[in-house]
C-alpha positions as CSV (number, residue, x, y, z in Angstrom):
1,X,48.6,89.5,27.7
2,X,46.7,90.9,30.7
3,X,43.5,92.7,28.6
4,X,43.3,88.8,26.6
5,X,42.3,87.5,30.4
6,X,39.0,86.8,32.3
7,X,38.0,88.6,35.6
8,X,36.1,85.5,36.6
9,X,35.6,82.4,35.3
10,X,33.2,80.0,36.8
11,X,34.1,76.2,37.0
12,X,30.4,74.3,36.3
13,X,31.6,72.0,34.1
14,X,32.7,68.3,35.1
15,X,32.3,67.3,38.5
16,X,34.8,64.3,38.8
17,X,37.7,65.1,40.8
18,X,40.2,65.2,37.5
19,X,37.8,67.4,35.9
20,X,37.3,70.0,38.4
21,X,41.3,69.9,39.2
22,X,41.9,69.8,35.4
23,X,40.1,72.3,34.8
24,X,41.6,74.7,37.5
25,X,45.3,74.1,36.5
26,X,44.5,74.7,33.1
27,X,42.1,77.8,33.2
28,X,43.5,79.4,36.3
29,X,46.3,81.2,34.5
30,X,43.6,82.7,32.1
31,X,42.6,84.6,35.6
32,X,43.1,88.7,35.5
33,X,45.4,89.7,38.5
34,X,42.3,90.7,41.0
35,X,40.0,88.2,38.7
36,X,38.6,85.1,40.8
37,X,37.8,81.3,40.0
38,X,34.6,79.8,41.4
39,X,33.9,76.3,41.0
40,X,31.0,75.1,42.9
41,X,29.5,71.0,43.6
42,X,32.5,70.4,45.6
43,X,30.2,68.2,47.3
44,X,31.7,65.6,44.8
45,X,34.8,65.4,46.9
46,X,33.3,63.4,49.7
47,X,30.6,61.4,47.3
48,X,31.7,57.6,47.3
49,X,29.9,54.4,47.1
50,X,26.9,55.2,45.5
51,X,28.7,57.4,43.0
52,X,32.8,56.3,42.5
53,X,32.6,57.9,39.5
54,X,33.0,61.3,40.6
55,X,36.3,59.9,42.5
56,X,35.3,61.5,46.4
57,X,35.7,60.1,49.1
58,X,34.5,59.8,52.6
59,X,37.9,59.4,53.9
60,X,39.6,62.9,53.5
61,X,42.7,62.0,54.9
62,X,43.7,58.4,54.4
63,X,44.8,55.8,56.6
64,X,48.8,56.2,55.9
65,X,48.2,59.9,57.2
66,X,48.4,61.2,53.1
67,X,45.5,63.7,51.7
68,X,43.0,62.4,49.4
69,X,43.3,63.2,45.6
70,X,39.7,65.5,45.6
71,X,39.1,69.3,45.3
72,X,38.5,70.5,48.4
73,X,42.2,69.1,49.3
74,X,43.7,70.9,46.4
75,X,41.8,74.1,47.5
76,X,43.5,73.2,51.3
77,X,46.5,73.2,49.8
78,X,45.7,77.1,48.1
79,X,45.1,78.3,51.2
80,X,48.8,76.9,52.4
81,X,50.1,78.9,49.5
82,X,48.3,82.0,50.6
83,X,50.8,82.0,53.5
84,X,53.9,79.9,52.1
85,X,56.2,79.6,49.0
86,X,58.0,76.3,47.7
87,X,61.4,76.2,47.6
88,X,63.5,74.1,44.9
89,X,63.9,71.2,47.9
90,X,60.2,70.7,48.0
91,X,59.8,72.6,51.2
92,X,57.8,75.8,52.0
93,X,59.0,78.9,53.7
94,X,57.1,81.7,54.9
95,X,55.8,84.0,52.8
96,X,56.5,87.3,54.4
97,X,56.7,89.8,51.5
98,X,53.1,88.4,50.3
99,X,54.6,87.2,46.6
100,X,52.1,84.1,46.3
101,X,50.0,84.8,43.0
102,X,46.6,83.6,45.6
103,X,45.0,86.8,47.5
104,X,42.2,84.7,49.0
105,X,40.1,81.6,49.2
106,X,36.5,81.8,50.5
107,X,34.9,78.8,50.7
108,X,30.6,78.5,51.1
109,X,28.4,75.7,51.2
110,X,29.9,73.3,47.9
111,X,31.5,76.5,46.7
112,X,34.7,78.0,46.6
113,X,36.4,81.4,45.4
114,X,40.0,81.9,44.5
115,X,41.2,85.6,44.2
116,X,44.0,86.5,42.5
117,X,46.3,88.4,43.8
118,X,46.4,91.9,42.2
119,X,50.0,93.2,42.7
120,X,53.2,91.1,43.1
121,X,55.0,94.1,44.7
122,X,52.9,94.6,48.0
123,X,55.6,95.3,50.0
């Protein structure tokens, strides 16, 4: 139910890579259409070396051409969906009526905002 949902949530809880994803896929649908997600010390996602535990790395893309498993990736991949559906076959196709469930996502210095979109019948 809509009113039992949260206009924003903030995400300044774990900072490993699983957490912060974890915690996305789980509380995101707890989002208000128009409600955003913030979740900030994305810095994590290039932080190796020093600190593996957080899961980061300095690598972004990987040798074989794949993305790394950190945030900031996932967040990439939001921003395809802003402009793309999946199909069944595990490709995308243009999103031209604007039906993706992700209005925006602003990203600032180790932080990042994902709107939801407010209305599925834009056009």
């Amino acid at each position: 139910e809509e009113n039992r949902k949260f206009d924003i949530i903030v995400d300044d809880g774990g900072h490993s890579m699983k957490q912060q994803m974890e915690s996305f896929l789980y509380l995101w649908p707890a989002v208000k259409k128009g409600g955003i997600y913030v979740i900030e010390d994305l810095i994590t996602s290039y932080m190796n070396g020093d600190e593996p535990r957080w899961g980061g790395t300095d690598r972004p893309v990987m040798e074989d051409g794949r993305l790394a498993n950190t945030t900031t990736n996932m967040l990439k991949a939001l921003t395809d969906r802003l402009h793309t559906l999946p199909q069944e076959d595990g490709t995308v196709a243009a999103d031209y009526k604007f039906a993706s469930e992700f209005a925006r996502v602003d990203c600032f210095h180790n932080i990042c905002v994902v709107t939801k979109r407010l209305d599925k019948s834009f056009l």
